[in-house]
VOLO-555440 format. One line per 2 residues: number of its first residue (from 1); their letters; for each residue z, x, y of N, C-alpha, C. Coordinates in nm, 4 decimals. Layout:
residues N
NUM	A	Z X Y Z X Y Z X Y; ...
END
This chain:
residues 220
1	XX	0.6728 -5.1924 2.3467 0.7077 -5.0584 2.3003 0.8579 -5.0322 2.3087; 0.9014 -4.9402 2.2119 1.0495 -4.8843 2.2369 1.1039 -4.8078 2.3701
3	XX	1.1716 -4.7126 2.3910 1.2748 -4.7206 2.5197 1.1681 -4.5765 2.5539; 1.0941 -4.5509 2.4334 1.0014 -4.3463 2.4908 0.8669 -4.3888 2.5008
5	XX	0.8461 -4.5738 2.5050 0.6744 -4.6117 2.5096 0.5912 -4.6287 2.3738; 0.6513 -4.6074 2.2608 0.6010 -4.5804 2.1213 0.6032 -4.7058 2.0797
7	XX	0.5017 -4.7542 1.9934 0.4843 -4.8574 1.8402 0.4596 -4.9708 2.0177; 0.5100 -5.0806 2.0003 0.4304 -5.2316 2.0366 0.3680 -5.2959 1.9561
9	XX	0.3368 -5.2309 1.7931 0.2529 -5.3279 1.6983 0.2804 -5.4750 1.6885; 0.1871 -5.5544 1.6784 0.2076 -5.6678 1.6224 0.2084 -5.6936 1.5030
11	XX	0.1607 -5.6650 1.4243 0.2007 -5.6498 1.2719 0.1963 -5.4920 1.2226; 0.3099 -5.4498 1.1737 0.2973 -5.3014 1.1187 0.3231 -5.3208 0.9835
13	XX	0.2087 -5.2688 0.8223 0.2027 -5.3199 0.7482 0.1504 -5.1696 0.6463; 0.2981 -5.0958 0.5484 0.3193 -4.9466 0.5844 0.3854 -4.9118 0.4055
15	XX	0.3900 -4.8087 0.3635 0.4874 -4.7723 0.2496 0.4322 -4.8545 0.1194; 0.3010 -4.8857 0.1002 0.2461 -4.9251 -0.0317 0.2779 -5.0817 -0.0459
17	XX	0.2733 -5.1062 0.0857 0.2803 -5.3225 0.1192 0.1631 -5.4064 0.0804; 0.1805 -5.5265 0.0364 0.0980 -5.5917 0.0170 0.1070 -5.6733 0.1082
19	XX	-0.0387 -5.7324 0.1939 0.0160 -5.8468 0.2736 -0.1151 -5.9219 0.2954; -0.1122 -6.0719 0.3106 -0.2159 -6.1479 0.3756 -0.2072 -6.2206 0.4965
21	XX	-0.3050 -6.1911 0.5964 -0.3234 -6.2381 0.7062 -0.4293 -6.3826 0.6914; -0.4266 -6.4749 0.7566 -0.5128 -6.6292 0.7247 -0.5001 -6.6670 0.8384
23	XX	-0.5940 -6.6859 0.9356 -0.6222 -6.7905 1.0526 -0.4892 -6.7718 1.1660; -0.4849 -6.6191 1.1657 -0.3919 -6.6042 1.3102 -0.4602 -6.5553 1.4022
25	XX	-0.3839 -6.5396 1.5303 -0.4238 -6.4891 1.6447 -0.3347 -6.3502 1.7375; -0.3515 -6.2507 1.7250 -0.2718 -6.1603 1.7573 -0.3249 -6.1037 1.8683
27	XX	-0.2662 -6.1094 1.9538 -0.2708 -6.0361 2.0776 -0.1755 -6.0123 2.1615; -0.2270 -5.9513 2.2454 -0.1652 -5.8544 2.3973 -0.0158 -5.7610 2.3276
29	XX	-0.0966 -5.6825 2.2032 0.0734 -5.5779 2.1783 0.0293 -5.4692 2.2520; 0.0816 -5.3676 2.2029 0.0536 -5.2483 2.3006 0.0278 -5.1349 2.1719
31	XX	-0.0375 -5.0329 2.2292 -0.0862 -4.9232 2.0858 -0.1650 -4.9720 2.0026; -0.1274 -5.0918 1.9649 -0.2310 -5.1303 1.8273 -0.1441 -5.2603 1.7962
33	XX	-0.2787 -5.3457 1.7854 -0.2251 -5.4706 1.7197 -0.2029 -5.4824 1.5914; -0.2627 -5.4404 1.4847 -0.2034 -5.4037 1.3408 -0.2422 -5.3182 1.3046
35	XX	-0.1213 -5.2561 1.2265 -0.1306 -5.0967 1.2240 -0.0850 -5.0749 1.0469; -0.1873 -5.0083 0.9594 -0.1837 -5.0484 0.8070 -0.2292 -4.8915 0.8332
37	XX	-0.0922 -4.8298 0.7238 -0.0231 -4.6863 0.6737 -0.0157 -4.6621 0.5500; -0.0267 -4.5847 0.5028 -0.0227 -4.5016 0.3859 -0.0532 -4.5676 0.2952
39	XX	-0.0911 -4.4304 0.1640 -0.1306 -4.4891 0.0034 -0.0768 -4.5877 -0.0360; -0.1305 -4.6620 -0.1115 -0.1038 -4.7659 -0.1589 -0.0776 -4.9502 -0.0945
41	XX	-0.0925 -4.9086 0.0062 -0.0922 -5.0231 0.1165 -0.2483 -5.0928 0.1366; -0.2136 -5.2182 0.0818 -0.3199 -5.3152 0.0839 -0.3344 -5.4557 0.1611
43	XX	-0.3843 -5.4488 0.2640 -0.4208 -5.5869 0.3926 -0.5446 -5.6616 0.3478; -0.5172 -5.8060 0.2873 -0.6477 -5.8797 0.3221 -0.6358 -5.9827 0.4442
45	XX	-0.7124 -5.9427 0.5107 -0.7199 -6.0595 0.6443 -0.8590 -6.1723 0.6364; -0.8057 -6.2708 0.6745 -0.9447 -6.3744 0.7144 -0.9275 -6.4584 0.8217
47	XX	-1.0491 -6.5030 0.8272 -1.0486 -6.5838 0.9514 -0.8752 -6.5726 1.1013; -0.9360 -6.3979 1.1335 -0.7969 -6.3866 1.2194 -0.8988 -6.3227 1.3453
49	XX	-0.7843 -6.3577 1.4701 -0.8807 -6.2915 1.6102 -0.7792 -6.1996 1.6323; -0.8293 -6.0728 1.6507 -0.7502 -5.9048 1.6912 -0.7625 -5.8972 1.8438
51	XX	-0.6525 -5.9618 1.9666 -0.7531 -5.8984 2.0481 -0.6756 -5.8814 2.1587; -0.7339 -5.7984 2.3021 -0.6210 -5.7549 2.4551 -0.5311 -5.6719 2.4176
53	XX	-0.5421 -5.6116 2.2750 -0.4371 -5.4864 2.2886 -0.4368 -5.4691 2.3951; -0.3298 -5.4172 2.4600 -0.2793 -5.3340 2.5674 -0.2446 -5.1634 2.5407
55	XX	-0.2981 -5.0783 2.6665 -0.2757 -4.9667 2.6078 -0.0911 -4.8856 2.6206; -0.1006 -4.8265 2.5490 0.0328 -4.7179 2.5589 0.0384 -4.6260 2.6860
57	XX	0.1978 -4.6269 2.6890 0.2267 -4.6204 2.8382 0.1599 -4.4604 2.9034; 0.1335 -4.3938 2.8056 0.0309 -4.2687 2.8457 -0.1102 -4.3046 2.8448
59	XX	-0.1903 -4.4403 2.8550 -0.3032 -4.4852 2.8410 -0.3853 -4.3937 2.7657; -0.3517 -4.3977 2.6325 -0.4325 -4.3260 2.5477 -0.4813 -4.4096 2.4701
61	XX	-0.3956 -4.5180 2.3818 -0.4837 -4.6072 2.2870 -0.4161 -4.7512 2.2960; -0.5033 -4.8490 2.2512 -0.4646 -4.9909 2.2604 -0.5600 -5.0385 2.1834
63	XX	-0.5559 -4.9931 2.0580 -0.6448 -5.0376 1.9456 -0.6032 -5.1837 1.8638; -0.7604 -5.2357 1.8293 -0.7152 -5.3575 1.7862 -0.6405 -5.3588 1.6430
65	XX	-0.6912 -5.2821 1.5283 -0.6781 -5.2179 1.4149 -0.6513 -5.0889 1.4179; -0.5986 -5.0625 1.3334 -0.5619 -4.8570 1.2859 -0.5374 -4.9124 1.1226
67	XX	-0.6200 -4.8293 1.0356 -0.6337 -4.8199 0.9103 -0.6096 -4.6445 0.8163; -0.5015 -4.6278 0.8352 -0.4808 -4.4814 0.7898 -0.4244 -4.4117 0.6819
69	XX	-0.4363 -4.3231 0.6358 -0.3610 -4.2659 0.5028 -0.3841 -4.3163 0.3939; -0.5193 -4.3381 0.3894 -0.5153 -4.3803 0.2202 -0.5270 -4.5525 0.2090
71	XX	-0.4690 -4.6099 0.3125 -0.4539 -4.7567 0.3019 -0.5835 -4.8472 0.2898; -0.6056 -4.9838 0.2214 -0.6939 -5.0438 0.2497 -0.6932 -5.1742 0.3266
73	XX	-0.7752 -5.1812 0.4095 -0.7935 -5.3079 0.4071 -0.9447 -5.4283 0.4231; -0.9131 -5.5497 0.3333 -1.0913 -5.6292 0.3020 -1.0652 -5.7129 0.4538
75	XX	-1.1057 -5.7516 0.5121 -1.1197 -5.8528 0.6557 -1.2578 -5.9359 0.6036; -1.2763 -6.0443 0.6880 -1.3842 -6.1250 0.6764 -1.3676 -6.2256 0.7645
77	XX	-1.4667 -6.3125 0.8559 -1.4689 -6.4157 0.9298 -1.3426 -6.3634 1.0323; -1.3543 -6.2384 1.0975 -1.2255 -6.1850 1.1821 -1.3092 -6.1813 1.2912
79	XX	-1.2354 -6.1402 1.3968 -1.2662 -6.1119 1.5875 -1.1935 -6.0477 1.5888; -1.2942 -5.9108 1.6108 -1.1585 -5.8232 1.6967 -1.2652 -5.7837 1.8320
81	XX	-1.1780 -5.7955 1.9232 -1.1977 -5.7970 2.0388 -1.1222 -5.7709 2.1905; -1.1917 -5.6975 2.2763 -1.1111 -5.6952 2.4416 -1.0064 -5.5706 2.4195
83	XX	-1.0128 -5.4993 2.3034 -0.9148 -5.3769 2.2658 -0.9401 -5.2609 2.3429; -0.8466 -5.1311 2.3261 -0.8879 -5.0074 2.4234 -0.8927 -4.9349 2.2677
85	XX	-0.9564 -4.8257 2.3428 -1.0073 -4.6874 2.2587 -1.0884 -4.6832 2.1001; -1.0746 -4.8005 2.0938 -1.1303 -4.8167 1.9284 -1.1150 -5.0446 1.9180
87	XX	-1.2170 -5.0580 1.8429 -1.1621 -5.2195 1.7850 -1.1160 -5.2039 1.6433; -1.1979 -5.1132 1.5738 -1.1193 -5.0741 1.4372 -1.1240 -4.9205 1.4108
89	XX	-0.9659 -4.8280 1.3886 -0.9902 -4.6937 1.4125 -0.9444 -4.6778 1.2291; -1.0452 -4.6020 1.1851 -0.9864 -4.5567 1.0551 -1.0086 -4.4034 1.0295
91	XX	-0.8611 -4.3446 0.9804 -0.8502 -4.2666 0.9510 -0.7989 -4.1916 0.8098; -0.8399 -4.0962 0.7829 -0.7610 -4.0779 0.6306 -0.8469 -4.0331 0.5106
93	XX	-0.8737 -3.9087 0.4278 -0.9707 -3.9162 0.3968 -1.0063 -4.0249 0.2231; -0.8819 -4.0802 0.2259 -0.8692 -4.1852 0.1129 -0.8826 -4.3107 0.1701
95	XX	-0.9127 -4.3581 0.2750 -0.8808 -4.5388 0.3657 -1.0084 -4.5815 0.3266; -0.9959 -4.7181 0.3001 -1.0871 -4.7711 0.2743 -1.0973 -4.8601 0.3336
97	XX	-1.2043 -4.9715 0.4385 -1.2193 -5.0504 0.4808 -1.3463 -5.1659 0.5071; -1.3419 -5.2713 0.4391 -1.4559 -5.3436 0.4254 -1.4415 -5.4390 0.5187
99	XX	-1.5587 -5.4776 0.5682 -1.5521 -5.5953 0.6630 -1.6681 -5.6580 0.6927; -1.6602 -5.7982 0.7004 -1.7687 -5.9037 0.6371 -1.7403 -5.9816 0.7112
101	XX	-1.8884 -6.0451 0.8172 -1.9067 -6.1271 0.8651 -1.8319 -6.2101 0.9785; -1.7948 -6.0415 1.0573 -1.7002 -5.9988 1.1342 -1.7468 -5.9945 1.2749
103	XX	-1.7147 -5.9771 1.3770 -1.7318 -5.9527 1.5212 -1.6228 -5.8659 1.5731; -1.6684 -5.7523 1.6229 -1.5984 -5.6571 1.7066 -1.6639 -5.6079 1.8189
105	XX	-1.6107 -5.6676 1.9241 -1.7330 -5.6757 2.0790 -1.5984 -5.6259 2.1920; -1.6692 -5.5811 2.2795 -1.5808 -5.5927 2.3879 -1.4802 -5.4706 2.4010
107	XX	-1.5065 -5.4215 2.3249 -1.4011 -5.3040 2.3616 -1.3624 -5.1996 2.4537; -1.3084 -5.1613 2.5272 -1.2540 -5.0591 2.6942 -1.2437 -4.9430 2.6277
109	XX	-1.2350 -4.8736 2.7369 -1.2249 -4.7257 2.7437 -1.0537 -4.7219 2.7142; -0.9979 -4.5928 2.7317 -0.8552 -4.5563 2.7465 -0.8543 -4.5698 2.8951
111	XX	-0.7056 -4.5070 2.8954 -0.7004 -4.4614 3.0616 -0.8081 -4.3636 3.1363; -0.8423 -4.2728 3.0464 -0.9212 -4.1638 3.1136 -1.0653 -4.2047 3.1266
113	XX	-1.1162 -4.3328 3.0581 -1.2248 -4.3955 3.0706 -1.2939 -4.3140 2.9703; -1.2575 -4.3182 2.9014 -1.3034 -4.2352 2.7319 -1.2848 -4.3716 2.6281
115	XX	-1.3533 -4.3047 2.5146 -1.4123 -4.3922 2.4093 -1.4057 -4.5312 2.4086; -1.3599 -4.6036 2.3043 -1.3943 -4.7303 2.2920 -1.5212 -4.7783 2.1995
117	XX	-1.5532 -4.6972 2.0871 -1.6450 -4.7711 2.0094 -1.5527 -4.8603 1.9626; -1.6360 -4.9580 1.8455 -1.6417 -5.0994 1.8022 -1.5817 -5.0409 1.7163
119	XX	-1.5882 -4.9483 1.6290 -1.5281 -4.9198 1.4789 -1.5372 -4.7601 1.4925; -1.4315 -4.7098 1.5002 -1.4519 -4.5496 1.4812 -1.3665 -4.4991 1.3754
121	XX	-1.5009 -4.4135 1.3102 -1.4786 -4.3725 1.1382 -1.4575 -4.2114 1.1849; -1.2554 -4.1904 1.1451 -1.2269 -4.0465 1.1897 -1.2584 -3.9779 1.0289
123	XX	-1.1970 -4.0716 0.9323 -1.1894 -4.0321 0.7983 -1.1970 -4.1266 0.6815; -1.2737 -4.1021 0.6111 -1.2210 -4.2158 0.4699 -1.3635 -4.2864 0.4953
125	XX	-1.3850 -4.4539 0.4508 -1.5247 -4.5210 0.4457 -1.4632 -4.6429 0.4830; -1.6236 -4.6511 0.5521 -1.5597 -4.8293 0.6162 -1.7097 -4.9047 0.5725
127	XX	-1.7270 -4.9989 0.4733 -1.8370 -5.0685 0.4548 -1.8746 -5.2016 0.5440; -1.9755 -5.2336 0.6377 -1.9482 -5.3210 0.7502 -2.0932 -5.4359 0.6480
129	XX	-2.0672 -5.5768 0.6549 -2.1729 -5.6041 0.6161 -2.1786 -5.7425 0.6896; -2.2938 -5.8097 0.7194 -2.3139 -5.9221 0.8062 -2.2150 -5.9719 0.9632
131	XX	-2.2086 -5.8111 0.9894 -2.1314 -5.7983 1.1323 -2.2293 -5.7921 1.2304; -2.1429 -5.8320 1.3396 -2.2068 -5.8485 1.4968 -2.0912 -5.7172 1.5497
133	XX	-2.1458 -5.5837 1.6134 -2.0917 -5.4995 1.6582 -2.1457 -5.5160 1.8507; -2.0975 -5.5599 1.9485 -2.1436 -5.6076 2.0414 -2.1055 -5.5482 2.2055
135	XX	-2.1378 -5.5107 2.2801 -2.0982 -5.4512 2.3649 -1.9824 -5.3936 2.4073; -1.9493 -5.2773 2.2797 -1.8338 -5.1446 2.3115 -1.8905 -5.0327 2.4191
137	XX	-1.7877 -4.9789 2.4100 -1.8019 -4.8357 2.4917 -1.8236 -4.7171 2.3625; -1.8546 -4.6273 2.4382 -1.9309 -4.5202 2.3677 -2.0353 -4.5193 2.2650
139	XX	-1.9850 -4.6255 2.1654 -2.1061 -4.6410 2.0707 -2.0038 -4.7767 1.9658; -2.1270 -4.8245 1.9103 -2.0988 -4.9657 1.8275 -2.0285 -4.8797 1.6978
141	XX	-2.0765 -4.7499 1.6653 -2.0013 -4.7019 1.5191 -2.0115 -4.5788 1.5604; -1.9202 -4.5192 1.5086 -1.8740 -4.3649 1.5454 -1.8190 -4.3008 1.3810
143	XX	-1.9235 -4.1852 1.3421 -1.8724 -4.1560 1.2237 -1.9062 -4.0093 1.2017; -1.7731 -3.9700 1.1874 -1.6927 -3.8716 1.2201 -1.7297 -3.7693 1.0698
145	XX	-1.6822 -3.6298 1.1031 -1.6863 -3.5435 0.9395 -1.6005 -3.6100 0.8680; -1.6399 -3.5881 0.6989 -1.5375 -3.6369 0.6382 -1.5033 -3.7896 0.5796
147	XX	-1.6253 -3.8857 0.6858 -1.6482 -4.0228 0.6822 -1.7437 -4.0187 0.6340; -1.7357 -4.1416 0.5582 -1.8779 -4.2667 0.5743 -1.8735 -4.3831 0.5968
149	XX	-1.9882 -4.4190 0.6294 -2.0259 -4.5425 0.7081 -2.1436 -4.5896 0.5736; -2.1117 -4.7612 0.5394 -2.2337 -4.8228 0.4752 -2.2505 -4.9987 0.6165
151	XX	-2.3707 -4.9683 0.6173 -2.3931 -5.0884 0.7576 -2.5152 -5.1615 0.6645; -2.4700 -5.2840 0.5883 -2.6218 -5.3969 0.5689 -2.6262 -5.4866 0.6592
153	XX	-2.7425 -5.5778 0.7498 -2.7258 -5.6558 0.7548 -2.6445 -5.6980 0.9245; -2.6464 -5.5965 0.9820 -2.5546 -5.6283 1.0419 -2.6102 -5.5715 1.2263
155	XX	-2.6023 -5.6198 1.3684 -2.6403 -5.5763 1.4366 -2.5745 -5.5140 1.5558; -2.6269 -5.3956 1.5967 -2.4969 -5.3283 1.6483 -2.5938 -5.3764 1.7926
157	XX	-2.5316 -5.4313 1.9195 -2.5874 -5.4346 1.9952 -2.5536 -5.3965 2.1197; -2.6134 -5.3325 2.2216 -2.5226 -5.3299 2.4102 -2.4048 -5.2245 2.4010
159	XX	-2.4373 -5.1425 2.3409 -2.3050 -5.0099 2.4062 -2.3187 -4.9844 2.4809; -2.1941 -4.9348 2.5519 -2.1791 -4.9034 2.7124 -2.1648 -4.7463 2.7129
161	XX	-2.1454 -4.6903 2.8080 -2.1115 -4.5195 2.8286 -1.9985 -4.5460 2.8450; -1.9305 -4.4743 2.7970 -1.7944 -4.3936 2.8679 -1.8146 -4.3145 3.0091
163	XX	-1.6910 -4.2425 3.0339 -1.7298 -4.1814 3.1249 -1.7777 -4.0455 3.1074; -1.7850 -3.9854 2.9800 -1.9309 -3.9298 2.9887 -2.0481 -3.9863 2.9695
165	XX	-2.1631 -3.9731 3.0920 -2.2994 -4.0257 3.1009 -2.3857 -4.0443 2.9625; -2.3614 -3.9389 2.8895 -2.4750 -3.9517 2.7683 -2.4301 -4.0093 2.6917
167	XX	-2.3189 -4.1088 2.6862 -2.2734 -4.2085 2.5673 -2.3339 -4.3178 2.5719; -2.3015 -4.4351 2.4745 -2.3845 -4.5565 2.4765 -2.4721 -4.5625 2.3590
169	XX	-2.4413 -4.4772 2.2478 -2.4874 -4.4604 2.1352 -2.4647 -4.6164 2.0445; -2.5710 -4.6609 1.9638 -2.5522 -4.7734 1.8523 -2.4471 -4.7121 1.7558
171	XX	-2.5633 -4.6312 1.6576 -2.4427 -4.5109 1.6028 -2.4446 -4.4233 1.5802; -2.3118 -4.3108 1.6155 -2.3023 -4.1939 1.6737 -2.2390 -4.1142 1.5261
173	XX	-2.3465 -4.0192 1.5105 -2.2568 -3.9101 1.3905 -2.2471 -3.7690 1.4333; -2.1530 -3.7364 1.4199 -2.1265 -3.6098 1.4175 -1.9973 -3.5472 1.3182
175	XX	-2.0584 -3.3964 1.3084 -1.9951 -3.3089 1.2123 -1.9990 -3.2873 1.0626; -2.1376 -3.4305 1.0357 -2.1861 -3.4496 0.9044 -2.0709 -3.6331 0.8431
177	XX	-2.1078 -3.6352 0.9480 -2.0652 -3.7471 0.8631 -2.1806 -3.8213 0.7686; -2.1732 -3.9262 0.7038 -2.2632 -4.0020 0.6553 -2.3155 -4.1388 0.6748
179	XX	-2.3044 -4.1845 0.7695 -2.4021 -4.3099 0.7135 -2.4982 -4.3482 0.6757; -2.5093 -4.4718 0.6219 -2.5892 -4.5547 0.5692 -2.6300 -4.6709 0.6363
181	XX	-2.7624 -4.7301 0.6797 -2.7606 -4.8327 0.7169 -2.8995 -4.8994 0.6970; -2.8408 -5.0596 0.6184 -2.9839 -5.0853 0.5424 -2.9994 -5.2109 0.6471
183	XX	-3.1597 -5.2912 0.6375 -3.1231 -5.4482 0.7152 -3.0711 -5.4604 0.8449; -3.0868 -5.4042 0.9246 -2.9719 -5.3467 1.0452 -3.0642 -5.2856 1.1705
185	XX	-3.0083 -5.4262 1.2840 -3.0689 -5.3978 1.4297 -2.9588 -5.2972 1.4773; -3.0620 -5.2209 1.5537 -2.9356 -5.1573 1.6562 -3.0748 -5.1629 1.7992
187	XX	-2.9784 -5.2798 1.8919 -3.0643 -5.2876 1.9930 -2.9949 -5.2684 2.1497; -3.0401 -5.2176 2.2418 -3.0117 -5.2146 2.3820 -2.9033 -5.1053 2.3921
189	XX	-2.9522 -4.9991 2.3435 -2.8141 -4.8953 2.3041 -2.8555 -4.8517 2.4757; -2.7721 -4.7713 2.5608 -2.7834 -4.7225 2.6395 -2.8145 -4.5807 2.6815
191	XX	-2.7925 -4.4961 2.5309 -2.8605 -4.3789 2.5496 -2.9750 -4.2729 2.4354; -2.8640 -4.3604 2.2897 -2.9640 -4.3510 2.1715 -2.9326 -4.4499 2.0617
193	XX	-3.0098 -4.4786 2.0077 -3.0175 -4.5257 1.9328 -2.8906 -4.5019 1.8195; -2.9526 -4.4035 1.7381 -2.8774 -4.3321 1.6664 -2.8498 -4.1314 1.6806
195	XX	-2.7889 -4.0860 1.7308 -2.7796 -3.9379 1.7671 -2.7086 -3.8921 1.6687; -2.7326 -3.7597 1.6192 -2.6803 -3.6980 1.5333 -2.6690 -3.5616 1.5697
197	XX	-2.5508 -3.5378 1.5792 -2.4592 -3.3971 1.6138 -2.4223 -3.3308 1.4884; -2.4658 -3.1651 1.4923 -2.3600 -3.1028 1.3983 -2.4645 -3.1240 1.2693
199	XX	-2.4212 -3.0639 1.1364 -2.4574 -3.0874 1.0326 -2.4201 -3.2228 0.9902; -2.5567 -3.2745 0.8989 -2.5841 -3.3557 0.8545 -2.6438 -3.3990 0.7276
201	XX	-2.6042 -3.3312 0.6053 -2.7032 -3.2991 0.4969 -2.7172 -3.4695 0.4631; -2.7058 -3.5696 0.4962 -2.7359 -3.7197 0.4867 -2.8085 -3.7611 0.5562
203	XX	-2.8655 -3.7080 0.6811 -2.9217 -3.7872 0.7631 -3.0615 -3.8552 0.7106; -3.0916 -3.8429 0.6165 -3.2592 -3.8369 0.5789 -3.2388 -3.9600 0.5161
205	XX	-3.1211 -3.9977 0.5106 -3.0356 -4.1315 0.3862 -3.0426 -4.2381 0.5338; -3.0027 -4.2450 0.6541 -2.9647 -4.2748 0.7454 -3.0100 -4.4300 0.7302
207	XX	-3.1344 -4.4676 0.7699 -3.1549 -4.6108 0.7923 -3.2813 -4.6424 0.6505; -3.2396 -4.7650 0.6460 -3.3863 -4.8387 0.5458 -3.3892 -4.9862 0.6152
209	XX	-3.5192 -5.0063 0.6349 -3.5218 -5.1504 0.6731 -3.4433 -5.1672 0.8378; -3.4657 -5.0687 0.8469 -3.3502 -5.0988 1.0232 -3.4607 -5.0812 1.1317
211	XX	-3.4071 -5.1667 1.2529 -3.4942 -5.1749 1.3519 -3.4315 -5.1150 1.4902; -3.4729 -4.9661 1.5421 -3.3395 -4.9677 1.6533 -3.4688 -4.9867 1.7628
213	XX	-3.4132 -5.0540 1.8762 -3.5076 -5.0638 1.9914 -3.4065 -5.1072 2.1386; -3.4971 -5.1081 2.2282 -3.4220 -5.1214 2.3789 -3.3379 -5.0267 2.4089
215	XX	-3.3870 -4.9124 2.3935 -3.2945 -4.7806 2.4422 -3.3257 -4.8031 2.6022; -3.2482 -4.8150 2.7258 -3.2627 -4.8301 2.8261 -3.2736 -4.6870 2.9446
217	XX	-3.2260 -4.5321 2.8713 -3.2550 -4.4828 2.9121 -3.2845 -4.3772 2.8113; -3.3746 -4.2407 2.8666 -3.4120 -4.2048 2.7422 -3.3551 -4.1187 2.6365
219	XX	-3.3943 -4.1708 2.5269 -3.2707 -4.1155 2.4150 -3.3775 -4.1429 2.2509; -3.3057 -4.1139 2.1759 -3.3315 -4.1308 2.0569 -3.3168 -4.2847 1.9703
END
């Protein structure tokens, strides 16, 4: 980070950039290991491992990904992993983010021992397909108002709580967000399955073909 604790990115990729990532390994930055900004900014990554962000010197975030403002990015055959507060955080209500045949496991709390899902959808759509979402904190997908979520195929498994008790959600909506999720385990969640907060005029869309089971304590 700079001399006030800010940025540490390992790749910052911003202002309508084009860029390709192929068979790297990025770790231990601080804030966020790659950080992809505004309209017109397009990231394809493959076969790359995201992972040990470190958090910012106010232990608020140490995300593996940040996808914001409009930006896109396709990933595939990636690891993101061992990150704080998020493994992939997207925000924006234009971001688009696809990701295929991916792994995002392992993810920590912040300092305050707060969040840490696998993929948290603040804004915009993130399509996840033949992913392993694997023992995060708070919940394997988090999708927020304003988002959507499309999940084929893919198994969200072992969320942990935060340090609020009733977390541990597979996946968590609130404020109306939307997902979708077709083909798709969500197993050993720790408090629900899938919970839904807030309005939801989608929820009835929610799962096809999905199997959620091993709720370990009781929940939905």
């Amino acid at each position: 980070p700079d001399s006030d604790g800010n940025y540490g990115y390992g790749l910052e990729i911003v202002d309508g950039s084009m860029a390709e990532i192929d068979g790297c390994d990025i770790a231990h930055n601080t804030s966020a290991a790659v950080f992809i900004d505004t309209v017109g900014t397009i990231v394809r990554m493959r076969d790359t491992v995201v992972r040990h962000t470190l958090l910012d010197p106010l232990g608020n975030v140490g995300v593996g990904i940040v996808v914001a403002n409009d930006a896109e990015l396709v990933a595939s055959a990636c690891s993101i992993e061992g990150n704080a507060a998020a493994g992939l955080d997207i925000e924006g209500a234009g971001t688009r983010v696809f990701l295929v045949d991916s792994v995002v496991r392992d993810t920590r709390c912040n300092g305050a021992g707060l969040l840490g899902a696998g993929v948290a959808v603040y804004a915009g759509e993130v399509e996840l397909r033949d992913c392993l979402l694997e023992a995060n904190r708070a919940a394997g997908l988090s999708v927020d108002a304003m988002a959507s979520a499309r999940v084929a195929s893919t198994t969200i498994r072992g969320p942990l709580a935060d340090a609020t008790p009733i977390t541990g959600h597979g996946v968590l909506v609130r404020g109306g967000g939307v997902p979708r999720a077709r083909s798709t385990i969500l197993e050993h969640n720790t408090t629900a399955g899938v919970p839904v907060y807030g309005w939801a005029a989608h929820s009835s869309q929610l799962c096809s073909s999905a199997s959620l089971h091993g709720v370990e304590s009781p929940g939905t």
